[in-house]
C-alpha positions in Angstrom: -17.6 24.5 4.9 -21.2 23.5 5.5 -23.8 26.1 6.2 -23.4 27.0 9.7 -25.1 24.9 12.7 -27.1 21.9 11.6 -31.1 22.1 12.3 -31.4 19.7 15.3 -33.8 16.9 14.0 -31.5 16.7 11.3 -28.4 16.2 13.8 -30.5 13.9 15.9 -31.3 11.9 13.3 -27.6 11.6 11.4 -27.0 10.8 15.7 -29.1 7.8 15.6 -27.4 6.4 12.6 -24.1 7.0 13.5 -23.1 7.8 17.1 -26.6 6.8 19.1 -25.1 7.0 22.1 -24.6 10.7 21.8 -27.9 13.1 21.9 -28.1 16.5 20.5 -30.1 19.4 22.6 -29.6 23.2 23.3 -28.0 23.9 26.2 -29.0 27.1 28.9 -27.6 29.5 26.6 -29.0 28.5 23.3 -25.9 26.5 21.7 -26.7 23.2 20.5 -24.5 20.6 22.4 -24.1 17.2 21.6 -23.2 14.5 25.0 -23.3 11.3 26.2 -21.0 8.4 25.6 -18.2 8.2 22.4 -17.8 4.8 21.8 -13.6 4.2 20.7 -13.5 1.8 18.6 -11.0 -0.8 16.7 -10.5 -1.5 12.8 -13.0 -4.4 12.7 -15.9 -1.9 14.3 -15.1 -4.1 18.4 -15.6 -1.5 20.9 -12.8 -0.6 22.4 -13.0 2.1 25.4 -15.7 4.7 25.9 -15.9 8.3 27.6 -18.5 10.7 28.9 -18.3 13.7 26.1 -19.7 17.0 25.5 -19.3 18.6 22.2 -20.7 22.1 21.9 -21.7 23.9 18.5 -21.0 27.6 18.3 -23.5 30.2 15.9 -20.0 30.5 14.1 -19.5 26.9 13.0 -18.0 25.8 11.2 -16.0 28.9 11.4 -14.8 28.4 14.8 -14.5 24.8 15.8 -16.8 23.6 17.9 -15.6 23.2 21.9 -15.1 19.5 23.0 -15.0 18.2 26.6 -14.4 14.6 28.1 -16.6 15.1 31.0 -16.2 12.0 33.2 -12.9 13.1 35.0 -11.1 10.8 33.4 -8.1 12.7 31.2 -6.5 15.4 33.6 -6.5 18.9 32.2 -3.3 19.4 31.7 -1.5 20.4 28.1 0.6 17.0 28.3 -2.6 15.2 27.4 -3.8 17.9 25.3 -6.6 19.6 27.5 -6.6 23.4 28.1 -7.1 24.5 31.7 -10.3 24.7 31.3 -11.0 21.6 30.3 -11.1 22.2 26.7 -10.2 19.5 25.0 -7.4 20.3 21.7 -8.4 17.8 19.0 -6.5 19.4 16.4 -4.4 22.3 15.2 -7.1 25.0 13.7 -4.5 25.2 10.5 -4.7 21.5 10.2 -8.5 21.7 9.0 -7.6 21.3 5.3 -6.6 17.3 6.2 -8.7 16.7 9.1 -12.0 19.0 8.8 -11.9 20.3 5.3 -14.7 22.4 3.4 -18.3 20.9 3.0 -17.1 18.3 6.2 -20.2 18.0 8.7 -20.5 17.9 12.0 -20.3 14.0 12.4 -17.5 14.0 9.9 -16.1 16.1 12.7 -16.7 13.5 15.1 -15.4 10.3 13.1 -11.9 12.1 12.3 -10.6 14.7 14.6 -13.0 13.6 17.6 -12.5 10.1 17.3 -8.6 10.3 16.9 -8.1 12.3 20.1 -9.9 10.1 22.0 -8.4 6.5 20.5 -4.8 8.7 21.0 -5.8 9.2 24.9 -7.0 5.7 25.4 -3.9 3.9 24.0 -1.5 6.8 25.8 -2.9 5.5 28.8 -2.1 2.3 27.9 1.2 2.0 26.3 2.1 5.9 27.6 2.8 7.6 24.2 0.7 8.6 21.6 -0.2 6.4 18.3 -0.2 9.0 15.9 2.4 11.1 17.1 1.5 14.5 18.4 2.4 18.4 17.9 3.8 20.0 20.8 1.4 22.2 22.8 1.0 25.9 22.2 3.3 27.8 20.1 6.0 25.6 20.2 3.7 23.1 18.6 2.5 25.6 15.9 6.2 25.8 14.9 6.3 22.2 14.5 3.4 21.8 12.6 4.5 24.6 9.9 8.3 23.2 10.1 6.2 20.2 9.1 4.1 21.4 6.5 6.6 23.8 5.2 9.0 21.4 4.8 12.0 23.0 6.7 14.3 23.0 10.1 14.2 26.9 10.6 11.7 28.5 12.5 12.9 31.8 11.0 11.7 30.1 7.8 8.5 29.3 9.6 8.4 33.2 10.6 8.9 34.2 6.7 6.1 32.2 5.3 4.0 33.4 7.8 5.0 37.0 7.2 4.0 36.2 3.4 0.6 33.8 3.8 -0.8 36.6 6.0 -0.9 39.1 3.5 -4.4 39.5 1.8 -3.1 38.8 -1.9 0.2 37.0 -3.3 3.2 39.4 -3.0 5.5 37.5 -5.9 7.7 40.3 -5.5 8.7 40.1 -2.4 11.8 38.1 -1.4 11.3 34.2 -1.3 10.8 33.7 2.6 12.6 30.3 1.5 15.7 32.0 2.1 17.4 32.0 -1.3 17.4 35.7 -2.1 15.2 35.3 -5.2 12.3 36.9 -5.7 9.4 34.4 -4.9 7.9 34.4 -8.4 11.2 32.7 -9.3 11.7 30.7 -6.6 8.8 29.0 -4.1 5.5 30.6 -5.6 4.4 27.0 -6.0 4.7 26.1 -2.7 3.5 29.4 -1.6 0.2 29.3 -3.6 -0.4 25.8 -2.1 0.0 26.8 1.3 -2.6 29.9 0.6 -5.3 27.2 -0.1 -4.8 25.3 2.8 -4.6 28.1 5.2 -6.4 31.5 4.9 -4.6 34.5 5.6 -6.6 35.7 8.5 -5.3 32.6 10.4 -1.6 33.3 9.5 -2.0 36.7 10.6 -3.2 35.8 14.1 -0.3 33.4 14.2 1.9 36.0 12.9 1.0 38.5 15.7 1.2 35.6 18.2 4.5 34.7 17.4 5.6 38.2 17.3 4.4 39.1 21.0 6.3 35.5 22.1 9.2 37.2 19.7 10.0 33.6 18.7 13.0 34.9 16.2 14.4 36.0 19.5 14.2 32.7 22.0 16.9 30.3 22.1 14.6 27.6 21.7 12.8 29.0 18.5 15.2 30.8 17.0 16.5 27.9 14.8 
């Protein structure tokens, strides 16, 4: 990832070229925060919809993501339109960073991908009331889909073995395939295995893991597939 939070003339300045309706300041605790207008717009550059925005910077970015808000009132906060209670809004799935915010992305690539595609999904949910690039289900039941997805499998018990395995520190080849096929994974899925490692570290899959595990997921008739 980049080095940490931007220096703020430098963000105002890649602002001016890029989004100049959005500003960059430091809020009353210190953060730096970048509001104003987004701009949604089409595949020719026509404008297209706008909202009122605030996207707030972290001293852990690009560790943590940073926190983005519509602030005009105009999506509800509920998880059907993917806002948390607090108004947080979710513009992607943190494991999802290798595709959509990947290493050495900057903060306005984080605007132009994940930013800008949550906001062109709200405006055309709105209009034609379903969402244009599909969408993960909220909370756990969308982290399940998004590793049934990625993992390329039906089974959320699958899902809950390459979990078990990604959040170990190192490779455990020895260990039984989590694919299911009683082999040890060295002869079996240590390809896919070692591909999944690069795309999600093992301190995320470990928080998922123990996630899942207080939800006991292997247990619930819905996710026990």
């Amino acid at each position: 990832m980049s080095e940490g939070v931007p220096n703020l003339e430098d963000l105002r300045r890649d602002l001016r070229s890029t989004y100049p309706t959005l500003h960059a300041f430091r809020d009353t605790v210190g953060h730096v925060e970048i509001a104003g207008a987004f701009v949604v717009r089409g595949t020719s550059g026509e404008e297209l919809d706008r909202y009122s925005i605030s996207i707030v910077l972290l001293p852990d970015f690009p560790d943590r993501l940073p926190i983005v808000r519509e602030t005009g009132g105009r999506i509800p906060w509920h998880e059907d339109r993917h806002v948390e209670r607090d108004g947080r809004a979710c513009v992607m799935i943190e494991e999802d960073r290798w595709r959509c915010f990947p290493a050495g992305s900057s903060v306005i690539d984080f605007i132009r991908v994940p930013v800008a595609n949550f906001f062109l999904s709200q405006s055309y949910f709105e209009e034609h009331g379903e969402w244009p690039l599909g969408e993960w289900e909220h909370g756990l039941d969308g982290i399940f889909q998004y590793y049934r997805w990625l993992i390329g499998t039906e089974s959320n018990l699958t899902v809950y073995r390459f979990l078990y395995m990604l959040a170990k520190r190192d490779a455990k080849l020895h260990y039984e395939c989590p694919c299911g096929s009683g082999k040890k994974t060295k002869r079996c899925c240590h390809t896919k295995v070692a591909g999944l490692r690069r795309k999600i570290p093992w301190q995320l899959a470990r928080a998922r893991l123990q996630a899942l595990k207080i939800a006991k997921p292997y247990r619930g008739s819905r996710l026990a597939n």
